[in-house]
C-alpha positions as CSV (number, residue, x, y, z in Angstrom):
1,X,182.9,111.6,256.2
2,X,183.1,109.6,253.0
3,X,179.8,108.2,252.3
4,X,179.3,105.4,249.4
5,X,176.3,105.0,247.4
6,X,175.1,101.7,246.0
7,X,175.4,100.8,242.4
8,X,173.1,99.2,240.2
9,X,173.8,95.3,240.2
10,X,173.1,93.4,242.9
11,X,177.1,92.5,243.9
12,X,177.9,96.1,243.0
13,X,175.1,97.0,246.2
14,X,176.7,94.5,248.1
15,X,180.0,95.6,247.7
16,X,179.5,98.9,248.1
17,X,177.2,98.7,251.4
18,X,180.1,97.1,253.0
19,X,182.7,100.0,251.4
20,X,180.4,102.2,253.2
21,X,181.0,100.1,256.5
22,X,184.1,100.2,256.0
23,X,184.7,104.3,255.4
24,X,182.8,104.3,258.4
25,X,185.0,102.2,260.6
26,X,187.9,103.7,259.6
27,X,187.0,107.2,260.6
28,X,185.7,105.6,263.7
29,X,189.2,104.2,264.5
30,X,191.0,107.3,263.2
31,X,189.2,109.1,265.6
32,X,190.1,107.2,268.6
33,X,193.7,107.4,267.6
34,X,193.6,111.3,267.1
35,X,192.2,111.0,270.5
36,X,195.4,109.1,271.9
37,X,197.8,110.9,270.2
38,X,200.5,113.1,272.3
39,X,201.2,116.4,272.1
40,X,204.5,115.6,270.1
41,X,202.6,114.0,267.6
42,X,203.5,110.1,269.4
43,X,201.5,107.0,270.3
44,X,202.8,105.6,273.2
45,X,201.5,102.4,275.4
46,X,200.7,102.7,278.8
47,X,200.8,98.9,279.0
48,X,204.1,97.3,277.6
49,X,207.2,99.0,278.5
50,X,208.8,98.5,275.2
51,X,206.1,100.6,273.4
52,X,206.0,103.3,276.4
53,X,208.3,105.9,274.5
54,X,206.9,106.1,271.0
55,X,209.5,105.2,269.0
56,X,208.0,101.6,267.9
57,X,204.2,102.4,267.8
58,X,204.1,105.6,265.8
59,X,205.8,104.9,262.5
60,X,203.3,101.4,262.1
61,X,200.5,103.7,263.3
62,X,202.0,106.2,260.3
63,X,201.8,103.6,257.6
64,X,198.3,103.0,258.0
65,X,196.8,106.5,258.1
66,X,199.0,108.0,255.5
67,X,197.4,106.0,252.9
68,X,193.7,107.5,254.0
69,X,192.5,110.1,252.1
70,X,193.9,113.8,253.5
71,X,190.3,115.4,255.6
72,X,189.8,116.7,258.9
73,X,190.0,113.2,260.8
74,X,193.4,112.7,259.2
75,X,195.5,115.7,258.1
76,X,196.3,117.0,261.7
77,X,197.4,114.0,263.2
78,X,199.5,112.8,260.2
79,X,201.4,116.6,260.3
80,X,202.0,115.9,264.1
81,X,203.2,112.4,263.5
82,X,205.1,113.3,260.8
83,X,206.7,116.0,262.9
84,X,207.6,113.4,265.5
85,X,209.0,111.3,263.0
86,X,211.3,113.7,261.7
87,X,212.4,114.5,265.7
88,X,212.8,110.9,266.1
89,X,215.4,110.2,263.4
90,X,217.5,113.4,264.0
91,X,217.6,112.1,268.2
92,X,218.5,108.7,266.7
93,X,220.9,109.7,263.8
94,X,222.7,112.4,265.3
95,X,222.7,111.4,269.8
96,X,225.2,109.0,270.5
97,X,223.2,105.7,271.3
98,X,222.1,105.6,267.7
99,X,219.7,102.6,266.8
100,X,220.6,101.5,270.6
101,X,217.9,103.5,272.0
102,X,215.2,101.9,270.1
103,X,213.4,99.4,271.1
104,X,212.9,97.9,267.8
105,X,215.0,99.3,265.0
106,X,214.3,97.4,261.9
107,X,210.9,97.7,262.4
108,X,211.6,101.4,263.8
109,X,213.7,101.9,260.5
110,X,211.3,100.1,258.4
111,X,208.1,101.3,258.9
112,X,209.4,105.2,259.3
113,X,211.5,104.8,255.9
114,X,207.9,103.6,254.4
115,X,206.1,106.6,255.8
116,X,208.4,109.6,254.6
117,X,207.7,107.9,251.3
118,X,203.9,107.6,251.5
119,X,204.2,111.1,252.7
120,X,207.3,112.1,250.7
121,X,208.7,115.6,251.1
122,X,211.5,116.9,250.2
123,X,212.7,118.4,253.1
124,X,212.7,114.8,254.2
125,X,214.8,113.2,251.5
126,X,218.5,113.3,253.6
127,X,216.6,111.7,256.4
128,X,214.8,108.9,254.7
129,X,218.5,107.9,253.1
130,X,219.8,107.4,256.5
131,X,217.5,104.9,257.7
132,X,217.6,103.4,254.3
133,X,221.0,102.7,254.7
134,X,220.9,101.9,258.6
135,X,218.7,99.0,257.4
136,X,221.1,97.9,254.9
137,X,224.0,97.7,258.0
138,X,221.5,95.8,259.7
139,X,221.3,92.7,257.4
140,X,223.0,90.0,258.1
141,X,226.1,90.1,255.3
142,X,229.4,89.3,255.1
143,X,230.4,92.7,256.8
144,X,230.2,90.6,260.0
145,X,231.6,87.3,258.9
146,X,228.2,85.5,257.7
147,X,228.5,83.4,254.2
148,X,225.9,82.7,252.0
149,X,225.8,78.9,252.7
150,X,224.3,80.1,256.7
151,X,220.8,79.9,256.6
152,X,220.8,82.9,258.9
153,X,222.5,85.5,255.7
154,X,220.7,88.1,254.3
155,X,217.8,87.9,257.2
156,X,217.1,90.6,259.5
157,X,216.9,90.5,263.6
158,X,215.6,92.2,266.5
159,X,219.1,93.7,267.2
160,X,220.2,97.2,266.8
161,X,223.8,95.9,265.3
162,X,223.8,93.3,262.8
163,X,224.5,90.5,264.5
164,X,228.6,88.6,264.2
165,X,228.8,85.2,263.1
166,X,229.1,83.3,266.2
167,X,232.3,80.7,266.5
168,X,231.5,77.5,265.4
169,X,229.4,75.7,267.8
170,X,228.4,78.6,269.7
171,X,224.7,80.0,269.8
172,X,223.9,83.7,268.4
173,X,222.0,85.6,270.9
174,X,217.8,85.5,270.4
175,X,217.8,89.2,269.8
176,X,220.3,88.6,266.8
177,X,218.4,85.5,265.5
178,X,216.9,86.9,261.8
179,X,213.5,86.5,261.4
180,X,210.7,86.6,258.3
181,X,208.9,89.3,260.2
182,X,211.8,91.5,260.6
183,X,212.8,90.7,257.2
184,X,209.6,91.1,255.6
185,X,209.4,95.0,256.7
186,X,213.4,95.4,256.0
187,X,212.6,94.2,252.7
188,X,209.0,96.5,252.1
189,X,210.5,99.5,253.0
190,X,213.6,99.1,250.6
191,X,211.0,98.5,247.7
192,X,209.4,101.9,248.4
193,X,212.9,103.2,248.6
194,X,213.1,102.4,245.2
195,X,215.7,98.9,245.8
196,X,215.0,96.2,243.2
197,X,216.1,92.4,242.6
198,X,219.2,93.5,241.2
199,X,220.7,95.5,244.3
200,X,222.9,92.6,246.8
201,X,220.9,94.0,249.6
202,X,217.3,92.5,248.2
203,X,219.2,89.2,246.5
204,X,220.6,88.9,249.8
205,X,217.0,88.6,251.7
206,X,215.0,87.2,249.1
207,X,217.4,83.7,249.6
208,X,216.7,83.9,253.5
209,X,213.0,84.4,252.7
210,X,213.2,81.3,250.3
211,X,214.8,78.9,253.0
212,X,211.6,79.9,255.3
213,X,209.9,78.3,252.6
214,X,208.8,74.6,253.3
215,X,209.3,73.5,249.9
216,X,211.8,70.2,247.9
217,X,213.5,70.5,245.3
218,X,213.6,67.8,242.9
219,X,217.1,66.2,241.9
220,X,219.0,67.2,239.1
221,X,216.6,70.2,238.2
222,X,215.2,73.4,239.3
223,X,211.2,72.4,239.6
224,X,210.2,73.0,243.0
225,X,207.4,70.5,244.6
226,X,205.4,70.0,248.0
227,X,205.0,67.3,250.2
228,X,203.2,66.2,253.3
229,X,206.3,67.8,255.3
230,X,206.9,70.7,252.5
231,X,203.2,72.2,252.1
232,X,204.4,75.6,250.0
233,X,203.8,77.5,253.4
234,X,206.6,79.7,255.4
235,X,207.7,79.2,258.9
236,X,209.3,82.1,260.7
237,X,212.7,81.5,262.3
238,X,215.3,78.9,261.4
239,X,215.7,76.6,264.6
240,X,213.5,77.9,267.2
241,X,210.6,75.7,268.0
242,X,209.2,78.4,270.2
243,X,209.0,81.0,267.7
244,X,207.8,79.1,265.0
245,X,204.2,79.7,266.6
246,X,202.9,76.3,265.1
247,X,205.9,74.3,266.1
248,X,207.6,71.3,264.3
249,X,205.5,69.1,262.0
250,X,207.3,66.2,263.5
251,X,210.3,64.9,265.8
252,X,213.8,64.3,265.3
253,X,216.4,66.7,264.2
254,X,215.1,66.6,260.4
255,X,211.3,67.5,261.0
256,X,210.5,70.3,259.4
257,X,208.7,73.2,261.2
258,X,204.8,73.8,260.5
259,X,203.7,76.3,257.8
260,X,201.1,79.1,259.2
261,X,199.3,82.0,258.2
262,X,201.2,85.1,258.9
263,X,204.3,83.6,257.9
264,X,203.0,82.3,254.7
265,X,201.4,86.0,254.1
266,X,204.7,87.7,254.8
267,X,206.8,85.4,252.7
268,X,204.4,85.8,249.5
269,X,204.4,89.2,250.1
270,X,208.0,89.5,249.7
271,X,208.2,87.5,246.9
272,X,205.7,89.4,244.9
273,X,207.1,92.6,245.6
274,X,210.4,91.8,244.2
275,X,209.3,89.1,241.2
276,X,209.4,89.5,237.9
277,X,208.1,87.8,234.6
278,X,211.2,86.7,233.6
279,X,211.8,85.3,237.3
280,X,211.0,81.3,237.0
281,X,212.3,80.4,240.6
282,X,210.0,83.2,242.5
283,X,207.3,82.4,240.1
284,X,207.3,78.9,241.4
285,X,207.4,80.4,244.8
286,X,204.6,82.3,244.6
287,X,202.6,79.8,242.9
288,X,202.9,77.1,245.9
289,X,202.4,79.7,248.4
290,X,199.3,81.1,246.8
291,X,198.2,77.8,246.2
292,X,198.8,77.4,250.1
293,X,196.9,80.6,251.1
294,X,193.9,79.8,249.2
295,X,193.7,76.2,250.5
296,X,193.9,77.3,254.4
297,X,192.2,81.0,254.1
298,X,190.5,81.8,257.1
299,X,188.8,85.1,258.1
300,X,188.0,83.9,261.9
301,X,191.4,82.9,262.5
302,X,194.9,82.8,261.8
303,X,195.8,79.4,259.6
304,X,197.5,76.5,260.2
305,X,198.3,73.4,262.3
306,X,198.1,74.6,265.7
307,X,198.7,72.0,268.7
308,X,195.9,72.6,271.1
309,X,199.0,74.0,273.5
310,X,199.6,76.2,271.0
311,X,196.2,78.0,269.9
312,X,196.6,80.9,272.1
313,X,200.1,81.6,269.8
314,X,198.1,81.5,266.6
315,X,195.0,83.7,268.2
316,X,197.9,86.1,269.1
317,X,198.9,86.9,266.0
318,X,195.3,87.1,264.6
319,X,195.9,90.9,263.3
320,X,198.9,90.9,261.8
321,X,197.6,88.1,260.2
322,X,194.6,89.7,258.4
323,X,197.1,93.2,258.1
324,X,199.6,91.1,256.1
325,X,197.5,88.9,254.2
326,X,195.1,91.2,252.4
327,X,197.8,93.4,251.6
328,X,199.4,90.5,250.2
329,X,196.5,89.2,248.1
330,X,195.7,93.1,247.3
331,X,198.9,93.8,246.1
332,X,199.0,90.1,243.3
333,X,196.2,91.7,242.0
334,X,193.2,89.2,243.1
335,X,189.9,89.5,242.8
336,X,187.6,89.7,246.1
337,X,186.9,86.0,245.1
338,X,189.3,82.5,244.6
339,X,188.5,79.3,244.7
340,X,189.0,76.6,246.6
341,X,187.6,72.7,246.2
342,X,185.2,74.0,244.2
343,X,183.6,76.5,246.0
344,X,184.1,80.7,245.8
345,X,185.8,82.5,248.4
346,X,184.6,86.2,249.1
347,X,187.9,86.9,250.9
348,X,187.5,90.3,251.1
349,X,183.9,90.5,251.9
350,X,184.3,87.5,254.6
351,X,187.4,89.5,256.3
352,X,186.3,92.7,256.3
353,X,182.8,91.5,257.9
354,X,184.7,89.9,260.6
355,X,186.9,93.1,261.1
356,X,183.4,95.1,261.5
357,X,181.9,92.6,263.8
358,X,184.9,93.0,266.0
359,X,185.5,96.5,266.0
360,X,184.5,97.9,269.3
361,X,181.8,100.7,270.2
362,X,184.7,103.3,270.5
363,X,186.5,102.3,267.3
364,X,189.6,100.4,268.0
365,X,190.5,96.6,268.0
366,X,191.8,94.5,270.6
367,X,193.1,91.0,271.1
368,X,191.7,88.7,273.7
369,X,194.8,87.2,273.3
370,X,197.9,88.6,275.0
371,X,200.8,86.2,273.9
372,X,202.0,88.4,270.9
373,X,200.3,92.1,272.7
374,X,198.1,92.8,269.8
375,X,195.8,93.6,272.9
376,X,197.6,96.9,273.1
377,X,195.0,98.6,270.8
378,X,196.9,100.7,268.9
379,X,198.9,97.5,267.2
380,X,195.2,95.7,266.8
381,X,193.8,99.1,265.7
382,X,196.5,99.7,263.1
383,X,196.5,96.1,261.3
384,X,193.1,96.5,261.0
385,X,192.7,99.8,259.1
386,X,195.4,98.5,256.9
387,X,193.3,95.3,256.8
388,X,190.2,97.1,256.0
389,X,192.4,99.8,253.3
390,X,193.4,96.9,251.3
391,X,190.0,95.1,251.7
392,X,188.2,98.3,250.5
393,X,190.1,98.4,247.4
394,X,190.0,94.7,245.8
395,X,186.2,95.7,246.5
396,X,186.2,98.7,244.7
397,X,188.2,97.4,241.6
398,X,185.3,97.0,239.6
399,X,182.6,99.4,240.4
400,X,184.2,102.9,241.8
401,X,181.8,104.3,244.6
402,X,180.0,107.1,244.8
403,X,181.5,110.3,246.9
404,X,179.0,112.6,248.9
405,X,179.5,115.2,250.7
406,X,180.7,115.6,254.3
407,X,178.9,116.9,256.6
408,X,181.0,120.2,256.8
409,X,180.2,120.6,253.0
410,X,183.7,119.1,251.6
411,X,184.0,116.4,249.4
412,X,187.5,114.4,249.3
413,X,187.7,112.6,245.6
414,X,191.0,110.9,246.4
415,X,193.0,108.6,244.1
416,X,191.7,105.1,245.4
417,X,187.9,106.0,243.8
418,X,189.2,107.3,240.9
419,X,187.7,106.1,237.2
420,X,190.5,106.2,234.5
421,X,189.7,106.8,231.2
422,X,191.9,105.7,228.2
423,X,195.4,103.9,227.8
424,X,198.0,104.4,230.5
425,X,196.7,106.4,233.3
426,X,195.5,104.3,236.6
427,X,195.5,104.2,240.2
428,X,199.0,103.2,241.5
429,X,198.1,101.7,244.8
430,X,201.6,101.2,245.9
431,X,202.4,102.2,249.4
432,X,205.3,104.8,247.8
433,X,202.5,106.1,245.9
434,X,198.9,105.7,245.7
435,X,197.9,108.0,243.4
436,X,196.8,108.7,240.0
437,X,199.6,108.6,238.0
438,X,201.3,107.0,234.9
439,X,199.9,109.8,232.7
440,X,201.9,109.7,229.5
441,X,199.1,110.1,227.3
442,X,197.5,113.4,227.2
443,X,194.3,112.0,226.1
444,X,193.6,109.9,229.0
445,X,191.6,111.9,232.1
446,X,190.5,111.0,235.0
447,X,186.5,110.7,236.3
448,X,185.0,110.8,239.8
449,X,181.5,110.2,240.9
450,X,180.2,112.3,243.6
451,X,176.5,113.2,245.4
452,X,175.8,117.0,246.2
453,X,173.8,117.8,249.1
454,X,174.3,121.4,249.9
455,X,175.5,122.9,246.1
456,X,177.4,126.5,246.1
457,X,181.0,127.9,245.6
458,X,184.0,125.5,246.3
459,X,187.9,125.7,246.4
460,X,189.4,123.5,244.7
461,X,192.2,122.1,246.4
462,X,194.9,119.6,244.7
463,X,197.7,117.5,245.6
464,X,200.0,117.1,243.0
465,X,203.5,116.0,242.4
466,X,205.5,116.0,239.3
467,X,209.5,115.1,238.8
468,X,212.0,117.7,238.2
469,X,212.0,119.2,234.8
470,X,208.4,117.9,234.6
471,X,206.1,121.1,235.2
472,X,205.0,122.8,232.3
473,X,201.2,120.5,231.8
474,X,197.9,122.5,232.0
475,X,195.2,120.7,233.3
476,X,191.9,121.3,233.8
477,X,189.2,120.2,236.8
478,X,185.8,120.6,235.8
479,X,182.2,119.6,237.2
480,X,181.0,119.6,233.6
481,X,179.6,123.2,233.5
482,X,182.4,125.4,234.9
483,X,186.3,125.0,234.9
484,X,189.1,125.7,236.8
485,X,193.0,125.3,235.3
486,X,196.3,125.0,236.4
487,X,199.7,124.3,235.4
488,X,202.2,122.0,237.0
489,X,204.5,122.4,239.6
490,X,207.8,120.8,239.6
491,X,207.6,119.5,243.3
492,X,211.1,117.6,242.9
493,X,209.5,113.9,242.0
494,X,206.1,112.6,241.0
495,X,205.4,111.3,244.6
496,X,206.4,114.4,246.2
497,X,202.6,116.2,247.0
498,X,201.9,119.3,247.0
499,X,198.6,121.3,248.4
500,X,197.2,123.7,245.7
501,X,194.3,125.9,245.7
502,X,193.8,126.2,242.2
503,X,190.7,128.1,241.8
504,X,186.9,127.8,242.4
505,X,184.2,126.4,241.0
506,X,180.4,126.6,241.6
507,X,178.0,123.9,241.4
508,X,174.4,125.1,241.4
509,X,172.4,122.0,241.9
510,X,172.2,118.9,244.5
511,X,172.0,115.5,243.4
512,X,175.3,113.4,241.4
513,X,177.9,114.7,239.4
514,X,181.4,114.4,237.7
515,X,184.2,115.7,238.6
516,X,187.2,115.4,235.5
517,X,190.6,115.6,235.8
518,X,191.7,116.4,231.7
519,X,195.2,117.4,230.4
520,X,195.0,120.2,227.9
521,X,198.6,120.2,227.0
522,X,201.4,118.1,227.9
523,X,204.6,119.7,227.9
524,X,207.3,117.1,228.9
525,X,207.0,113.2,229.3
526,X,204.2,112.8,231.5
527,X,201.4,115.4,232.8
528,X,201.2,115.2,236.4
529,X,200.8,113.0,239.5
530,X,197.2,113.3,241.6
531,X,196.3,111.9,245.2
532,X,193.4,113.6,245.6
533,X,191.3,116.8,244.8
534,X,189.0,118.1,247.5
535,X,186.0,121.0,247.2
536,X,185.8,123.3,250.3
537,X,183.1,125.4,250.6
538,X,183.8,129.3,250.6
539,X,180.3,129.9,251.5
540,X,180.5,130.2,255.5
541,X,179.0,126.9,255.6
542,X,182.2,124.7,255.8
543,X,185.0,125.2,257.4
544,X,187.0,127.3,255.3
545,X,190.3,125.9,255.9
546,X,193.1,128.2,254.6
547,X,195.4,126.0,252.3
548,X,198.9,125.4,253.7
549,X,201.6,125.3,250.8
């Protein structure tokens, strides 16, 4: 277990108590999914029928452990769900129902192409291409008949085909409407694929996530404004006023339907994945939806104008809410605090508090509320570790915690705690990498704080990944009196990890110290890639776990 020790300042001891809460949540709720897990490395329902075979619940379970740092709560399970993953896609790719047999394949397709890169190997690479491009064919393009003037093109759907373009008065089918949700995950799981705002396929879905944007434009130029009807918020499905969870805003065919919190999250998510500086027309965007988010922020509940008919719809979604919204305001780069009318707003504080207050004794979440079956705990469970994740790490921005020692002896310094020292080298918290990385400058290193209860000989294990004709660097690890060095293995690409023992190092006294990460010569453009070091024991104490290349 990952234990965090307070800091000096009064915020910093704040902060880091609840860091500490939150490690021990996590490893709370990892351990009740390890304890659901199937033999073939699957989570599978024994309430709704649609998540009974494993094929929907275990790549969104994936995403949110893969990003944990690699110790005994999380490296088995991930190998076994990775294993099933790989199963699953060959079945799909290669039976002859295809995508047919899922129950839901963009989010099937999505959240598996995001977890073969969080967990990118190569053996995986032909794999992680196919469902890559199986979400492309899903998209709603002119392959089958849809123009850019339909608001319905370049959106995703529920359906495992894209959908045609239905003759002219006739309806499209609810399975092949295109939604923000479905969209949003396409969309996240191209970026990790390495798609940007120049490929058709992204163009193509950020203008359906723009018209789910209640927004005017004014006449005869490109400025962008909000009204009482136009707030800056998204809605989730062109017209459906049952699916828009907060309904229309008003009647008659031109009423606009009712901004709300998830969708509002999801759409400024997607639109600062893909922006740019030189973007003016997503900057806008993002501007009135953040303005929008900060206005109607809520940690007890999902945002918006809810009917009273239509509150157990917005407590439904309650999870993905959080799930989407702090990885939203994690990934723009926020600070734990904004403001709004004045006062400060300790977002992440305020929802990772409520997150911990609702955790139950065993360590998942549930929803009291069954409309959108987050009370199927492995979906609650899931948003909130990635909640919580994203939470931890706005928190941590400033003042890196402290590592100690688990209670076999190992200590985990992972890429998230890290403390960077010089120009260019950084966490990349990115869900395709989150590591230490951009190390161009030999002279930069790398520092983590950590507490030593039971001192003595440790391996020193390291996950590194470096791009093809790359290897070469030597680096060193050192606790300040001994060292251990290494050179760099090509692994294929800098997000491709490998497990290293790399030598041992002993540490004769309890109490803090430093591990460094140093570059003593660079040989090619950059040094090396690093999610995490951890010290085993060799002593008999821990566990000894043998290193598996």
């Amino acid at each position: 277990m990952l234990c965090i020790l307070p800091g000096s300042s009064a915020r910093a001891d704040t902060d880091l108590e609840l860091v500490a809460r939150i490690d021990g949540a996590v490893i709370k709720a990892v351990r009740f999914l390890a304890s659901k897990q199937s033999p073939d490395g699957a989570w599978r329902s024994d309430v709704y029928a649609p998540f009974k075979e494993g094929d929907a619940l275990t790549p969104l379970v994936m995403t949110a452990l893969l990003p944990l740092p690699i110790n005994d709560d999380t490296e088995a399970i991930c190998e076994r769900g990775q294993r099933y993953l790989v199963e699953l896609s060959k079945r799909t790719f290669e039976n002859e129902g295809g995508l047919k047999s899922l129950a839901y394949p963009v989010y099937t397709g999505a959240n598996t192409t995001i977890a073969f890169h969080q967990n990118r190997r190569a053996e995986d690479e032909a794999i992680r291409a196919k469902w890559v491009q199986a979400l492309r064919d899903l998209q709603l393009t002119e392959a089958t008949g849809w123009k850019p003037e339909d608001v319905e093109y370049g959106g995703w759907s529920y359906s495992y085909t894209a959908p045609t373009r239905p003759e002219e008065g006739a309806q499209l089918a609810t399975l092949g409407q295109p939604n923000l949700s479905a969209t949003t995950f396409a969309m996240i799981a191209l970026r990790t694929a390495g798609l940007t705002r120049t490929d058709s396929t992204v163009s193509r879905g950020l203008q359906f996530i723009c018209g789910l944007q209640n927004v005017r434009v004014q006449q005869g130029n490109r400025v962008l404004v909000t009204t009482a009807d136009a707030d800056g918020g998204f809605f989730f499905i062109h017209a459906d006023p049952v699916r828009n969870k907060a309904g229309k805003g008003g009647e008659g065919p031109e009423a606009s339907f009712r901004s709300y919190g998830s969708a509002t999250a999801d759409g400024l998510r997607c639109l600062t994945t893909y922006a740019n500086q030189w973007d003016a027309d997503l900057g806008q965007r993002i501007g009135i939806a953040r303005a929008w988010v900060e206005q109607h922020f809520s940690a007890t509940h999902q945002p918006g104008e809810f009917p009273d008919d239509r509150i157990a719809s917005r407590d439904g979604l309650y999870y993905y809410w959080v799930a989407s919204i702090a990885q939203t305001l994690q990934q723009m780069g926020l600070s734990a605090t904004f403001t709004r009318d004045g006062s400060t707003v300790q977002w992440a504080e305020s929802l990772a508090s409520e997150l911990l207050k609702r955790q139950v004794t065993d360590g998942y979440w549930r929803n009291h509320a069954v409309d959108q079956r987050e009370d199927e705990p492995f979906i609650a469970t899931t948003f909130a570790i990635s909640a919580l994740t994203a939470c931890r790490a706005v928190l941590v921005a400033k003042t890196r915690p402290e590592v100690a020692q688990a209670s076999g002896g190992d200590l985990v310094c992972h890429a998230r705690d890290v403390n960077s020292h010089g120009d260019k080298l950084r966490y990349e918290p990115q869900l395709q990498k989150n590591t230490v990385g951009y190390w161009v400058n030999e002279k930069d290193w790398a520092s983590w704080q950590f507490n030593i209860e039971q001192p003595g000989e440790f391996e020193v294990i390291v996950w590194q990944g470096c791009g093809a004709g790359q290897r070469g660097s030597e680096v060193a690890v050192s606790d300040g009196n001994e060292s251990v060095k290494f050179k760099v293995e090509d692994t294929g690409h800098f997000q491709h990890f490998k497990k290293r023992s790399v030598g041992k190092l002993k540490i004769k006294s309890a109490g803090t110290h430093e591990l460094t990460l140093k570059c003593l010569h660079k040989a090619k453009d950059a040094v090396v890639d690093v999610r995490q070091i951890q010290l085993v024991p060799v002593d008999g104490k821990g566990p000894g776990r043998a290193v598996r290349e």
